[in-house]
C-alpha positions as CSV (number, residue, x, y, z in Angstrom):
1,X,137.7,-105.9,-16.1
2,X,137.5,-109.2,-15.4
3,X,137.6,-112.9,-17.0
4,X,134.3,-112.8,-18.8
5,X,134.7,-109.5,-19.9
6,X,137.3,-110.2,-21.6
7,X,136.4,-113.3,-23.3
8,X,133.2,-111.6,-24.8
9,X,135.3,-109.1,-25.5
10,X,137.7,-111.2,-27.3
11,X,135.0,-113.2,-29.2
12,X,133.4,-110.1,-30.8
13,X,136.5,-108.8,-31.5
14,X,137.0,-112.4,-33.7
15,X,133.4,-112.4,-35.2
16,X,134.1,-108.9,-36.0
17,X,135.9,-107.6,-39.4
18,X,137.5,-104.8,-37.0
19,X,141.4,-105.5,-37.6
20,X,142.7,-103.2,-34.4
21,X,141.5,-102.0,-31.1
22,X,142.4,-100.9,-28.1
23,X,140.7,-100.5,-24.8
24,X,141.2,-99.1,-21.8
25,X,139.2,-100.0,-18.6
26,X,139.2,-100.1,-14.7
27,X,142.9,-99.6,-14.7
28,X,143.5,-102.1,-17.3
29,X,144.7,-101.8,-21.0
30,X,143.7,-104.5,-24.2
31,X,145.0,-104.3,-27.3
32,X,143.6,-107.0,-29.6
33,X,145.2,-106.7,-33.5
34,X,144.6,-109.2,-36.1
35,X,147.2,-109.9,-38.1
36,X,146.9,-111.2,-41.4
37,X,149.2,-112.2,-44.9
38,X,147.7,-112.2,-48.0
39,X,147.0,-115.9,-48.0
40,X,145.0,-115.2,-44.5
41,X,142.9,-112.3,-46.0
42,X,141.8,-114.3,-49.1
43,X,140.8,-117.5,-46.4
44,X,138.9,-114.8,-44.0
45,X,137.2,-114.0,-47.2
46,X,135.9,-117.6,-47.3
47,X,135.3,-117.5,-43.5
48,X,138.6,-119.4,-42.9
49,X,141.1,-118.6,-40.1
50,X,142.6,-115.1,-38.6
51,X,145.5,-115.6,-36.4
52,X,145.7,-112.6,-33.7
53,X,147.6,-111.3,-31.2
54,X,146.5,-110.4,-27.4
55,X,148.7,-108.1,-25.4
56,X,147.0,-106.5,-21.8
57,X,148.7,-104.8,-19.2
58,X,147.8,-103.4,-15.8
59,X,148.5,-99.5,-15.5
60,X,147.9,-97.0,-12.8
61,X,144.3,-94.8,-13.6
62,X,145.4,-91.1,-13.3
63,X,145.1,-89.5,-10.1
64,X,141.3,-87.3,-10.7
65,X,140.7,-83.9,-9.2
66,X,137.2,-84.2,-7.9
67,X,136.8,-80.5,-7.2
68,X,134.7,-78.5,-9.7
69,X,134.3,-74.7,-9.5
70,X,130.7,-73.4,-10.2
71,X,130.1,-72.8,-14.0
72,X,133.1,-75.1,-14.6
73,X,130.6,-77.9,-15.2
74,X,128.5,-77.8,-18.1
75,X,126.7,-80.8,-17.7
76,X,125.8,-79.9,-14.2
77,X,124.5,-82.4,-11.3
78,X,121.3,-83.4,-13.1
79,X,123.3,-84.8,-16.5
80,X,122.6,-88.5,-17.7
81,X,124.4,-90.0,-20.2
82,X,123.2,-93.3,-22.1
83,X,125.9,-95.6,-22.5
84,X,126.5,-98.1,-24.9
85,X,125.3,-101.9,-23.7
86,X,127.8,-103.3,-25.7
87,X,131.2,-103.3,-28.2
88,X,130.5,-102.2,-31.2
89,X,130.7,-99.6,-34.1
90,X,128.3,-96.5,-33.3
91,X,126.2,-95.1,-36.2
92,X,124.3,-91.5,-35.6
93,X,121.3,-92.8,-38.1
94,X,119.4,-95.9,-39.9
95,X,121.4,-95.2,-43.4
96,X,123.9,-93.2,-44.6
97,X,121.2,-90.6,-46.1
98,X,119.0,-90.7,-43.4
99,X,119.1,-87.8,-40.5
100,X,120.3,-88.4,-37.3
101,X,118.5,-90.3,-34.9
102,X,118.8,-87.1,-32.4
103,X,120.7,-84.0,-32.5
104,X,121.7,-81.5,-29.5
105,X,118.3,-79.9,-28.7
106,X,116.2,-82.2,-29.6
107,X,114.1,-83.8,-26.9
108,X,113.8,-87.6,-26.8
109,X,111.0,-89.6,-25.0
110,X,112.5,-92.7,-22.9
111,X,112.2,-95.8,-25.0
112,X,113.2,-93.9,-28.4
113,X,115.6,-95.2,-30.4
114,X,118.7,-92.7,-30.2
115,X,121.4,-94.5,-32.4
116,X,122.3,-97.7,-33.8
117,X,125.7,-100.0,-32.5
118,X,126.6,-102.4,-35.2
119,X,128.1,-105.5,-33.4
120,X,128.7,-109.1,-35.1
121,X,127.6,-107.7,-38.8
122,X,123.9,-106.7,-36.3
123,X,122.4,-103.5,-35.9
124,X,121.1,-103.1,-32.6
125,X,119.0,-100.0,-31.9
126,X,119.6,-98.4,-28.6
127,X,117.2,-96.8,-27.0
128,X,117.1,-94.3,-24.5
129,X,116.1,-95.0,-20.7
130,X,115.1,-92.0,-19.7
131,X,113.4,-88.4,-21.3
132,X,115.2,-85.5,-21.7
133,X,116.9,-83.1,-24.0
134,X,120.2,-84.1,-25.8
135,X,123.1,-81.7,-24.8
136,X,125.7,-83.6,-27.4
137,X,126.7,-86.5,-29.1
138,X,129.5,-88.1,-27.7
139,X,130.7,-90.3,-30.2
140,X,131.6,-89.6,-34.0
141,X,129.4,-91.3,-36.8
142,X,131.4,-94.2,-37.6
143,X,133.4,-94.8,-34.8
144,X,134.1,-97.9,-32.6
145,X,132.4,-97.8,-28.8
146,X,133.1,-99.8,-26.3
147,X,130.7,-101.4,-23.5
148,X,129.7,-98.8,-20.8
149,X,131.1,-96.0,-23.1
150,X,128.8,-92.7,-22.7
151,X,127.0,-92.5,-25.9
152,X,124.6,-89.5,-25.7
153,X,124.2,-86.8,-22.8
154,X,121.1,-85.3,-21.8
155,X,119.1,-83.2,-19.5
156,X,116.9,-85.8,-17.8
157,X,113.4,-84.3,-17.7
């Protein structure tokens, strides 16, 4: 991770009304926590100041066994995964009533809009690159993602 990524990282973490998160990238850990009295919450509320804290520090990745017995691998060597473009909060459909954008099965032409990622109070639709047929969706409805973070995998094809 470097510089820049951290500074955008930092500024949607500000514009954001996410109190806590943590991240963990290229040997690298973030935690970014806002921490706020009851004087604070009522200024945020009128778009006044949050105080936060930063705290990184390097760490060692785990050692990875690259060596995968056949039928071990469910994804197999033709998988592709479509991975979230930015930080953000991952939502499985347009509304909470509506259906799913895509559910394992389904098949999904490239440029269809597979999910939504709400970042800075937007919702941005993501779309995938490729066609294929979803094998699972990687991410809970609801839950924070961040940038590069495998979204969706699918059988390309």
């Amino acid at each position: 991770m470097d510089i820049e990524e951290l500074r955008e990282l930092v500024k949607l973490f500000e514009e954001s009304n996410i109190t806590e998160m943590n991240i963990e990238r290229e040997g690298v850990r973030v935690h970014l926590k806002k921490e706020m009295d009851a004087a604070e919450i009522n200024a945020s509320a009128d778009n006044g100041p949050v105080t936060q804290s930063i705290q990184w520090q390097n760490i060692e990745a785990p050692a990875v066994n690259n060596e995968i017995a056949v039928g071990e691998n469910e994804e197999g060597p033709e998988m592709a995964t479509i991975e979230s473009p930015m930080v953000g909060i991952f939502y499985e459909a347009g509304s909470p009533e509506a259906k799913p954008f895509v559910s394992p099965g389904q098949f999904v032409e490239e440029g269809e809009v597979v999910c939504i990622i709400e970042a800075m109070k937007l919702m941005n639709e993501i779309k995938s690159d490729t066609s294929g047929t979803v094998v699972d969706v990687l991410v809970d409805n609801g839950q924070p993602v961040e940038f590069g973070q495998p979204l969706i995998a699918l059988h390309p094809g």
